[in-house]
N, C-alpha and C positions, 0 to 999 in steps of 0.2 A: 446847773448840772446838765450835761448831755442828755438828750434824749437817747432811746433805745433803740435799735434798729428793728422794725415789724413790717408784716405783710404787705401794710398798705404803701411802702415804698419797695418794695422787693423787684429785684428782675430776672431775668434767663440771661443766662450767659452761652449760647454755641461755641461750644471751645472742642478745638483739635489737636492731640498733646503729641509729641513725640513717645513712641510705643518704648521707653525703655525706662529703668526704674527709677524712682523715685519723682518722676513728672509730676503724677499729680499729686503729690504730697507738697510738691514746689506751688502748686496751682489753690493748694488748700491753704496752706501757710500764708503767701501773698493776700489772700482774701481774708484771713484773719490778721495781717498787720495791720490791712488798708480798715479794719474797725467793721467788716462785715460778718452776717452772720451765715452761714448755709445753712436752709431750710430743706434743701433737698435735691439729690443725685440722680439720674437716671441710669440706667445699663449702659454697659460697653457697646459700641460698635468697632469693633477693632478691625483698621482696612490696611494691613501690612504694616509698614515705619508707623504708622500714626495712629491713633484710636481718637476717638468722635466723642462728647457727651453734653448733656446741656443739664447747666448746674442752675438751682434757685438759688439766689442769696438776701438779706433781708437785709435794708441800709436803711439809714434816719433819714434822710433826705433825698431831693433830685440832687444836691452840688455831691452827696454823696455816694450816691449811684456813680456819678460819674470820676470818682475819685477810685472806685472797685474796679469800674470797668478800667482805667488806665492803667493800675496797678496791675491788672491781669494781661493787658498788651504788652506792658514792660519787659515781661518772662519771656525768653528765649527758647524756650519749650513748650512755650505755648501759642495757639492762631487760633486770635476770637475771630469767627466766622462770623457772630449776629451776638444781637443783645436786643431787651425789649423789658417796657417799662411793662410788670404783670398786671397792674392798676388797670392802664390805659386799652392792655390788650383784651381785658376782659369786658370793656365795655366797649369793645366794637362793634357797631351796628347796632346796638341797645344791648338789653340785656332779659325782652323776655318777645314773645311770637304770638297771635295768634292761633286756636285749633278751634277746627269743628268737630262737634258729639256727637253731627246725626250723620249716619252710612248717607253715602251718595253712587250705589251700586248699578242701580238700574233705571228704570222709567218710572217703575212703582217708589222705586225711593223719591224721586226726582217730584213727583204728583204729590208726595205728600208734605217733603218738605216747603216744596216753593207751589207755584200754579199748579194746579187749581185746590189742590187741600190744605195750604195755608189759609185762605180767605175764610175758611171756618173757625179757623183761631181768632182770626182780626175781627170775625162778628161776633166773636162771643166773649171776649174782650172788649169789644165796641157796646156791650149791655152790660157787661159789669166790669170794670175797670180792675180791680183786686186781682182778675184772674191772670194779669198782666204779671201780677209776683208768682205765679205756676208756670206759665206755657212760655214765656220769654227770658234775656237772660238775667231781667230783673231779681228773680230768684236767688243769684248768685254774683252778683256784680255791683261792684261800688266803685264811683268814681274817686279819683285821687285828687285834688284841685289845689292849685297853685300860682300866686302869681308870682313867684318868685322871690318878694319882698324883705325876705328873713329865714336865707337857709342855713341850716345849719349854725356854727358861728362864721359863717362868711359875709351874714350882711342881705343890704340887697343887691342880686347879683342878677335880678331880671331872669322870665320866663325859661330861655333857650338853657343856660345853665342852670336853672333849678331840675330839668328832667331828669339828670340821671338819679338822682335823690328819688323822683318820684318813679320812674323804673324800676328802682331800689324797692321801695315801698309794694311795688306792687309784687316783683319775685318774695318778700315776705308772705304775701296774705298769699299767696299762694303756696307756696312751698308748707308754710306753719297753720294756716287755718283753712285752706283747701278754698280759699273765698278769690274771685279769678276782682283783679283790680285794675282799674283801666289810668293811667297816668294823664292830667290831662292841663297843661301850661297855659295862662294863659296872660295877654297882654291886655292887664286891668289894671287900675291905679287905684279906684277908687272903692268904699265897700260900697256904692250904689252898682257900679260895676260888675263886681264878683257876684255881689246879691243878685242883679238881674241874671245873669249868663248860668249859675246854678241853677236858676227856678227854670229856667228854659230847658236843659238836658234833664231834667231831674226824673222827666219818664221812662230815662232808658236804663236807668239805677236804683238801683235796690236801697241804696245810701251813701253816702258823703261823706267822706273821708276830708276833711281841707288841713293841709301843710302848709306851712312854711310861709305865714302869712303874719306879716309884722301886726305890734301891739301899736295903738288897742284899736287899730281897724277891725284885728281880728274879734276883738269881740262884739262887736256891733254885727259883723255880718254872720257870726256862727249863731245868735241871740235872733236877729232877722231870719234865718233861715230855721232855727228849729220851729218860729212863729206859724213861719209858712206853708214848709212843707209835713208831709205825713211820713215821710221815710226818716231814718235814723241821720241825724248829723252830728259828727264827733269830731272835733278839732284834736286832732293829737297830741300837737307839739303843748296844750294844754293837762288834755285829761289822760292821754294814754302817758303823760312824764309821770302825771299824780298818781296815777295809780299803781305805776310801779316803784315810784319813791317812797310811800304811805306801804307798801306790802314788804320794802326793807327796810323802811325805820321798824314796822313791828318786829321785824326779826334780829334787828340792831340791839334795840332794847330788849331783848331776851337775854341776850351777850352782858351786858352792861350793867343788865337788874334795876334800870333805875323804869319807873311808870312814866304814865305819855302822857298824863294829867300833870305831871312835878318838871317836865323839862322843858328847857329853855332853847328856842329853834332861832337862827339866821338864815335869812335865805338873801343870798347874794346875785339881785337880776330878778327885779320886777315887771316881767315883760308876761308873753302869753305863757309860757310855762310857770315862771315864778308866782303868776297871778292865782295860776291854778295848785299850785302847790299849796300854795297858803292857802286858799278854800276846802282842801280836802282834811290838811291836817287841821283848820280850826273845826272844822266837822268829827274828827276822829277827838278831840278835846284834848289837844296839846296844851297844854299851862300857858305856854310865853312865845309867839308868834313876833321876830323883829323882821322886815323887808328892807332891802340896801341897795340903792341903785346908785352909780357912778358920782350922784351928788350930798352920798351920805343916806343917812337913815329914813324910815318913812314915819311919818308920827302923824296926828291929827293937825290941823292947823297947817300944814308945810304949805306955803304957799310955790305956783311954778308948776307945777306937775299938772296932767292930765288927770279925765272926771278918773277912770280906772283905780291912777295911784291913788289919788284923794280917798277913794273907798276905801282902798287897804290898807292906806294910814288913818280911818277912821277908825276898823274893825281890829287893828291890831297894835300891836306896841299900850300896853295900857300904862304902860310906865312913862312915857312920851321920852324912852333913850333918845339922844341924838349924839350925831357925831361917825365920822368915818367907818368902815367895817369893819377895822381895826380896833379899835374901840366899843363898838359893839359886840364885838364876841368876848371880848372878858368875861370870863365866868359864864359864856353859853356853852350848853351840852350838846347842839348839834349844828353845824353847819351844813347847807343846801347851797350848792353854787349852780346856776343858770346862769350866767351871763360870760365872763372868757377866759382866757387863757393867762394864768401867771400873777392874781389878782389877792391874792395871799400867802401870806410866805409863814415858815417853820414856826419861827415867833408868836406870830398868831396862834396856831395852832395850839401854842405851847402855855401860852394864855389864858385857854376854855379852861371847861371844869376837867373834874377828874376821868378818866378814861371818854373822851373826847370821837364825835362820832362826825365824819366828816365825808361827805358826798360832793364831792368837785365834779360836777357832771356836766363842762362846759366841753361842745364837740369843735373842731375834733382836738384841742389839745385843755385840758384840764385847767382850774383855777390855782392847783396845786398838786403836783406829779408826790403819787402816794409814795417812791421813794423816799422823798423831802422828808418825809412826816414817820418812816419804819422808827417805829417805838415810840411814837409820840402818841398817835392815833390808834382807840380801842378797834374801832373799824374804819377801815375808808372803801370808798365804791369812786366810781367814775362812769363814762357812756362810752367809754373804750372797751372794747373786744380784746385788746393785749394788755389786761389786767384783770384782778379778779375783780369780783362782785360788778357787774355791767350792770346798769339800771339801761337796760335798754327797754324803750318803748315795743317792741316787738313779742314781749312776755305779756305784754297788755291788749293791741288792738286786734290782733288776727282772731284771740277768743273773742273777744269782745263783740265783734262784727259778725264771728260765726256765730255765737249765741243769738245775735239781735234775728239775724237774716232767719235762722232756725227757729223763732219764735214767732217770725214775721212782725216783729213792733216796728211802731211808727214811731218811736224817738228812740233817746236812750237816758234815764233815770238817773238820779245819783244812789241810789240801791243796786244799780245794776253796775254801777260803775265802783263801789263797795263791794261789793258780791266778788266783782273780780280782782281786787288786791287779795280780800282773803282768800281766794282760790289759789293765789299767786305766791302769798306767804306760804300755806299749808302745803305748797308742793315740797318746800323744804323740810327734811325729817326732821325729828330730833337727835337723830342721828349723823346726821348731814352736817346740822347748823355748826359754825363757827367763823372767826373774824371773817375770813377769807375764802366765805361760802353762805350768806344770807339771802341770797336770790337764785334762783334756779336758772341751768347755764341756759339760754337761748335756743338750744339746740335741743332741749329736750323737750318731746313732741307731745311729751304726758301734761306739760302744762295747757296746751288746747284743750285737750279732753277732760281736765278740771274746770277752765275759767268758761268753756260755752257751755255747760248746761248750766252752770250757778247763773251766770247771764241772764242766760231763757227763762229760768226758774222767776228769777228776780222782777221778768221784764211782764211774765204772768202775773204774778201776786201784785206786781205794779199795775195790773190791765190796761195797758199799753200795746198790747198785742190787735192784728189785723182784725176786721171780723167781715167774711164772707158772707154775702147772700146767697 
């Protein structure tokens, strides 16, 4: 089945029509043979014979970008002037700056920020170190870390292209939890590596954010560094998926009616997210935990896999299933995909039990396009933006960080990290909730201001919080 034409391949078209009627309906039409969609029109500039505008249109691909843009040359009434991939154009030069808080007006500003009345910060910071989370930008800064190793579903793509993910990452914490994040890439292999080079900056950060760091390095050095350090360390691509995975299955099963002690879970992609998925739901006491990675099922005894898998074929499958994903989801009630794109088909689907709840949340192209599945699937979710129900990690880590930082703790709890699924569920009403509406859209800013104070709340009663001399 075709894909759909969305934002993230869209472009601008500069185009100059001939001023006389029916041009741009010629101009419109063409764009819709060639399979594109127009997202949006600008105003006229009408310069005598010709009028001027620059159209957005939304294509599946780059060979089809350029299949719009020729269909639009082809027109005798029309002169593309310019065209531009919207994608590309947006992240020119990065995609975030830089700003200073303090005025820099005068000589008195100048004395206080730098020489000579800084040095009374650095000394009184220099007898108690804590004060460092007040007077610097400690208080509000968290590094973003990466070596690359496992972005997105692209693999390891190495440092230089992992940044704009982590650019990405940091216009979130700012924009949704007001927490300023610093992107920081880097050329490590090893978790001795990452481990050392984190502990080193770790003064100038309030907390540690680490991405897109392949399994199970990842979890040796996120496990190494909560050891270590006293600031919060959160691997996302783990805990910020679980917690917003665990905030929509609860709302899944509200839909469904069935309880989350009675059903039966696949999670497809036993990596750092999958790992984490399964921890959080056998904490929540889901019945029936299976994990599937590319050579079948996880069970006790599989010999071939890392210490990781071995644990989660210890801890789960108590039925010891084995056999293909295919096979495994017979007669299961939920599927969780973490791992890629196109790795179960209708059939399957069509195989679970009754009203069937299916999260294909592999980026950027799903394990199974919720088309495939309309009326097969009681709910489906994905990690796409141009479908409903996103499980996007970004409902999760901006509060999450804002609470910790707000609380000043020095890790982060699995209470706290429970605290913020149910903050994340309960933003959806009961009035809200249905198939195609179990997680609250991303863009609504009321979910911050639920999930950081449950956080802080949690990260108290956990007493995990700073304590000042």
């Amino acid at each position: 089945m075709p894909t759909l034409p969305t934002a993230a391949f869209s472009i601008s078209l500069d185009c100059e029509l001939s001023n006389v009627p029916g041009s741009l309906g010629q101009l419109c039409t063409a764009i819709g043979a060639a399979g594109g969609n127009i997202g949006a029109l600008d105003g006229f500039d009408v310069r005598g014979p010709v009028l001027r505008r620059v159209m957005v249109v939304h294509c599946r691909d780059e060979a089809h970008q350029l299949q719009v843009v020729k269909a639009v040359q082809d027109l005798p009434t029309v002169t593309l002037r310019g065209w531009w991939d919207r994608t590309f154009r947006m992240h020119e030069a990065g995609k975030i700056f830089t700003s200073s808080s303090a005025p820099l007006n005068d000589r008195e500003d100048l004395s206080m920020a730098y020489t000579p009345g800084v040095a009374r910060i650095c000394t009184a910071i220099e007898h108690d170190k804590n004060l460092s989370h007040r007077y610097t930008i400690r208080k509000n800064t968290v590094a973003i870390v990466s070596n690359g190793s496992a972005v997105l579903g692209l693999g390891d793509i190495g440092p230089e292209a992992a940044m704009p993910v982590m650019e990405g990452k940091a216009l979130l914490f700012k924009e949704f939890g007001g927490v300023d994040g610093f992107p920081i890439c880097i050329n490590a292999r090893t978790a001795d590596e990452v481990v050392d080079f984190v502990q080193r900056i770790a003064p100038t950060f309030g907390g540690i954010n680490l991405e897109d760091i392949k399994a199970p390095e990842c979890f040796e050095i996120e496990e190494r560094l909560r050891a270590s350090l006293d600031i919060p360390v959160f691997h996302d691509d783990q805990h910020g998926t679980a917690v917003v995975t665990l905030a929509a299955l609860w709302n899944a099963l509200k839909i469904t009616g069935k309880k989350i002690e009675d059903i039966s879970v696949v999670i497809l992609g036993v990596g750092a997210a999958g790992m984490a998925v399964g921890k959080i739901l056998m904490d929540a006491g889901v019945g029936e935990i299976v994990g599937c990675d590319r050579e079948g099922a996880m069970y006790s005894g599989r010999t071939g896999v890392n210490s990781a898998k071995q644990w989660f074929g210890d801890h789960t499958n108590p039925s010891r299933k084995m056999g293909m994903v295919s096979d495994i989801l017979k007669g299961a009630d939920v599927f969780i995909g973490l791992s890629g794109p196109d790795l179960i088909t209708a059939s399957d689907v069509r195989n679970m039990a009754k009203d069937p709840i299916v999260f294909a949340m592999a980026n950027p192209n799903p394990e199974i396009r919720p088309e495939q599945i309309d009326g097969l699937a009681k709910v489906v979710a994905t990690g796409r933006s141009d479908y409903p129900n996103q499980i996007n990690n970004v409902l999760a880590f901006p509060g999450i960080f804002r609470g910790a930082l707000d609380a000043q703790a020095t890790t982060i709890t699995e209470k706290m990290k429970v605290a913020a699924a149910i903050a994340i569920a309960e933003s959806v009403t009961p009035e809200q909730l249905s198939p195609s509406f179990i997680v609250p859209s991303v863009f609504d800013r009321s979910v911050v201001e639920r999930v950081a104070p449950a956080v802080a709340a949690a990260a108290v009663a956990d007493g995990v919080i700073r304590k000042h001399s």
